[in-house]
N, C-alpha and C positions, 0 to 999 in steps of 0.2 A: 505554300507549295503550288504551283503549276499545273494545270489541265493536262496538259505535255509530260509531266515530272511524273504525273500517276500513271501513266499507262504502261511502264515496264511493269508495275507490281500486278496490276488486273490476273495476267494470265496466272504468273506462281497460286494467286491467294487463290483461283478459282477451282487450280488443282489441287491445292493443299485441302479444300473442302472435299474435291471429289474426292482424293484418297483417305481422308477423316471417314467419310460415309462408307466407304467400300470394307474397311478396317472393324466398323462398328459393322456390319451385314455379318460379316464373318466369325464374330466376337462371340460366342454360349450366351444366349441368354438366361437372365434371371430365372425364367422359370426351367431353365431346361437343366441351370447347376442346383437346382432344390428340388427337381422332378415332381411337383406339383403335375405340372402336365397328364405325364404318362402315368402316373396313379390315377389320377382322376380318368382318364380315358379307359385304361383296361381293368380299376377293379371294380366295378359295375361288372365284367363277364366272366369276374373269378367266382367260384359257390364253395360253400364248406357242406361236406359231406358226412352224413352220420350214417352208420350201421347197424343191422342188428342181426343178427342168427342166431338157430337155436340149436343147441352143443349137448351132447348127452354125456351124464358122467356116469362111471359103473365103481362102486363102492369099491374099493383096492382087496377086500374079502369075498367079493361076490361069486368069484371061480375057486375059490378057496375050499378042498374036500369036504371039512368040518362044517361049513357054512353055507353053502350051496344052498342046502335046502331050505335056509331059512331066508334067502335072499330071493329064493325063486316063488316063495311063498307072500312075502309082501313087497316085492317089486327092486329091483335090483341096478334100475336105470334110472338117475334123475337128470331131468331136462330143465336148465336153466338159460338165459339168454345172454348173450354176449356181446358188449358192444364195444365199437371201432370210432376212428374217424379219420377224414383224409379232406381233399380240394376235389375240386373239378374246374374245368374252365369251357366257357359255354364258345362253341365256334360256330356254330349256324344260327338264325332267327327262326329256324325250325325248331328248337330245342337241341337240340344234340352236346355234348357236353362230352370230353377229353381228358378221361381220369389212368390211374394205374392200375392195372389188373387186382396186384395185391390187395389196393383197400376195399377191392369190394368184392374178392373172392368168395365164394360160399355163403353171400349173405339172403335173409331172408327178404330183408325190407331195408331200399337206400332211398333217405332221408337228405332234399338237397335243401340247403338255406340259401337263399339268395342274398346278393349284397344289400338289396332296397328292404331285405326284410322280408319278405315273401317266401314260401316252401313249398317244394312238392314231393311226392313220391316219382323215382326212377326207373323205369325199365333198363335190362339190359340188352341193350340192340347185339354188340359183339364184344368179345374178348380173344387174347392173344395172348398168352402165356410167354409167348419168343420174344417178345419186343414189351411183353408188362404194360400193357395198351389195353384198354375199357374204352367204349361208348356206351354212352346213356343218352335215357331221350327224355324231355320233362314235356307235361303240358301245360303252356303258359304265355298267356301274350305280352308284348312289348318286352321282347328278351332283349338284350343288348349284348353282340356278339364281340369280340376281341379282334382286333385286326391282326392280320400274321402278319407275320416279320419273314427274313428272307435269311438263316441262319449259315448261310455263306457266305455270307457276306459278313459274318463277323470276326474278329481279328483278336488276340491274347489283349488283353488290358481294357476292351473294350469294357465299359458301365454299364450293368444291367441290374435288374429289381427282381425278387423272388418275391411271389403275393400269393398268401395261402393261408392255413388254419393249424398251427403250428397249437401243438399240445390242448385244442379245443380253445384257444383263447378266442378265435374267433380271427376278420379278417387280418392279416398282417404282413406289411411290410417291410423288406430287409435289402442291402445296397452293398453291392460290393462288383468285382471286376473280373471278367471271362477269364480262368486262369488258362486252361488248355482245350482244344477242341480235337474232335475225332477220337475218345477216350476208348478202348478196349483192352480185350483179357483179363477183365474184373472179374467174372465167375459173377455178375449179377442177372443177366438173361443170355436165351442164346445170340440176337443181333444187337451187336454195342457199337454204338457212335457217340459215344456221350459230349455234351458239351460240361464240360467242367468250372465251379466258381466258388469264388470265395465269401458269395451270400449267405448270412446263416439261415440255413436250411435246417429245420428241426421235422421229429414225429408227429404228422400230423399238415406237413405239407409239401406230401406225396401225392401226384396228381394238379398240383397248384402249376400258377406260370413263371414263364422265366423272362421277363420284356427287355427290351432295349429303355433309351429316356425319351423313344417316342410314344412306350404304350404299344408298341411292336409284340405279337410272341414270337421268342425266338424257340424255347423248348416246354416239354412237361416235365416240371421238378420230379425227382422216381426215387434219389438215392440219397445217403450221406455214406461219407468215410469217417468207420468210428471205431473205437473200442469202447467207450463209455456211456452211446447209447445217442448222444446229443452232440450239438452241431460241432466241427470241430474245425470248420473252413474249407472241405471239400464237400460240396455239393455236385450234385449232376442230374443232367439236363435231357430226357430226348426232343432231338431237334423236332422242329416244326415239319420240317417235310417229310421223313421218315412217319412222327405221326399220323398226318394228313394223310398220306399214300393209305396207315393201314385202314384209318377210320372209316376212309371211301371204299375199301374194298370188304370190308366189315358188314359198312350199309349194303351193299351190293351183290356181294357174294358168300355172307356170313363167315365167310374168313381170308386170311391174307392169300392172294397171290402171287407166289413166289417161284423164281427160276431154280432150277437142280440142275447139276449135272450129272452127281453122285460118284462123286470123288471125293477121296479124304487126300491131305499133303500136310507135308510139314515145309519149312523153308530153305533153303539150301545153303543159308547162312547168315549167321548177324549181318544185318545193314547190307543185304544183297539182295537184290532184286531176283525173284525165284522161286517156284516152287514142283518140290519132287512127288509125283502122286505115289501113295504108299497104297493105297486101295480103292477098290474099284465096285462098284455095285455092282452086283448081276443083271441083266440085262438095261443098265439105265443110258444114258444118252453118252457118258462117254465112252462108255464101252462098245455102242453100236456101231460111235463112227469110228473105231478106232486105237484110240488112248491107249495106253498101256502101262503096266507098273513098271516104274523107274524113269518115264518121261518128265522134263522139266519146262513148267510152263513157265514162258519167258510176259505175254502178254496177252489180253484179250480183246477184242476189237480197237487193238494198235493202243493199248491201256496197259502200264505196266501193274501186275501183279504182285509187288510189292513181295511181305512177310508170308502173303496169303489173306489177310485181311480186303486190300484193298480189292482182291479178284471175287475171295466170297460176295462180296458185297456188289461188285461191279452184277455177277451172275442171278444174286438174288433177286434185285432189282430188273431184273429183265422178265418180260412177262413171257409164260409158257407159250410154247408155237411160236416164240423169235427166232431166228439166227443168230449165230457167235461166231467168229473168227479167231482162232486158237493157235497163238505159235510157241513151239515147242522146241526142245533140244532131245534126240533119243540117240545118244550116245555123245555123238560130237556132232551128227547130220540135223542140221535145220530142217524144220518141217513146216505145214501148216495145215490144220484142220478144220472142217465147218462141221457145225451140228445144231440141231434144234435142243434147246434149252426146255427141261419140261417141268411140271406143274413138283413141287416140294411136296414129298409125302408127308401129312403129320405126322407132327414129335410124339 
């Protein structure tokens, strides 16, 4: 063959290599379909968490007419301890640490084991009952904090890892696929976003993380859907950002900051964008500028209000002393209103 004869082939083969390489750039790698990776990277800043408080039990006779007095006589109250357990996942190289209200409600003394082996006693920085949200603070050097992840960015099917301490066994991981996002009207706290999956999520890894297969956090594991106690394919997630919002206002202002208007509504129909205020606070922010019952809020700063989910949400999320822009329908007449959004009275 020819000097001359090769040179039609030069150009194809040189392409056929670049598109080879571009093909293989794009391809999952080995480690990222075996998630070696993102395990190794985020559960170094997952912790398992123990509990303990002290619980008083009163004899089932001790109010009892007959027996009063002998209960009142050698003591009628006994004090035993009770223990728990749950996750945490550590987000600053401060110490700070992102668990669920529940596992560490009421407790006397929380007990964190770290993944290298190490333990410390926990303070309780804040807690939030609305959103089942806890900080804690450990002290301890060379913490290894968890990278966040950006939970809007994730999409139904996406692979994600739940890392926790599921029935005290200790750390553990489990692999399954983002079933639905934005989840509410669970009746599990009062602000629900849930990210939802089908990782088995058992007791015990409440508090834990929820990662992408970079070792991302996308949420804090909070809940299962069960009747029998144990995992059953529906898990759920609060996102990272919701978190993060409360944890910072936790450190900062010992508790969440949250918009109100003080209106209650219901929807103005399946699958219609809408909602009719049914009630009105006494003197609160929509009542000063305005509002009134039977008004139908169409959308708020040019944001459609959806079932009423999406508006609550839009509203809470708005820090007190903002503005809102509110359009409404109060009969058939378009309106629109402004008003200062103000601080959420506690639940």
């Amino acid at each position: 063959m020819t000097r001359h004869s090769l040179k039609p082939l030069i150009w194809p083969t040189i392409c056929g290599l670049l598109l080879g390489l571009c093909i293989l750039a794009y391809l999952p790698s080995q480690r990222d379909q075996d998630y070696v990776y993102a395990v190794e990277h985020a559960a170094p800043a997952v912790a398992n968490i123990y509990t303990t408080k002290v619980v008083e039990q009163r004899h089932p006779l001790a109010d009892d007419p007959l027996f009063k007095h002998f209960f009142s006589r050698n003591g009628r109250v006994k004090q035993q301890l009770e223990r728990s357990l749950g996750s945490g996942v550590i987000v600053s190289d401060a110490g700070y640490l992102l668990t669920n209200y529940h596992v560490i409600k009421g407790a006397d003394e929380i007990l964190v084991l770290l993944h290298d082996g190490r333990q410390a006693l926990a303070s309780v920085i804040g807690s939030d009952a609305d959103t089942d949200l806890a900080v804690l603070k450990i002290d301890l050097d060379n913490l290894t904090s968890i990278t966040i992840g950006d939970p809007a960015k994730i999409h139904v099917g996406n692979i994600v890892l739940a890392i926790g301490n599921p029935y005290g066994f200790g750390q553990t991981v489990t692999q399954g696929i983002v079933s639905a996002t934005g989840r509410y009207g669970l009746g599990l706290s009062q602000f629900e976003n849930f990210i939802q999956t089908d990782a088995a999520i058992n007791p015990g890894n409440s508090g834990g993380a929820l990662i992408d297969t970079k070792g991302r956090l996308l949420g804090i594991n909070t809940a299962i859907y069960t009747q029998s106690g144990g995992s059953t394919g529906i898990g759920l997630a609060i996102p990272t950002d919701l978190a993060l919002r409360t944890m910072s206002d936790l450190i900062s202002y010992g508790r969440p900051l949250r918009g109100w208007l003080g209106i209650e509504v219901q929807p103005v129909g399946v699958g219609t964008n809408g909602v009719i205020i049914t009630a009105l606070a006494a003197s609160g922010p929509a009542e000063k500028a305005g509002l009134k019952i039977g008004d139908i809020l169409i959308n708020i700063n040019g944001e459609q209000v959806g079932d009423g989910h999406a508006g609550m949400k839009l509203i809470t999320y708005t820090r007190p002393g903002e503005r809102v822009k509110i359009n409404l329908l109060r009969g058939e007449e378009p309106m629109t209103i402004e008003t200062e959004v103000a601080m959420r009275p506690n639940s």
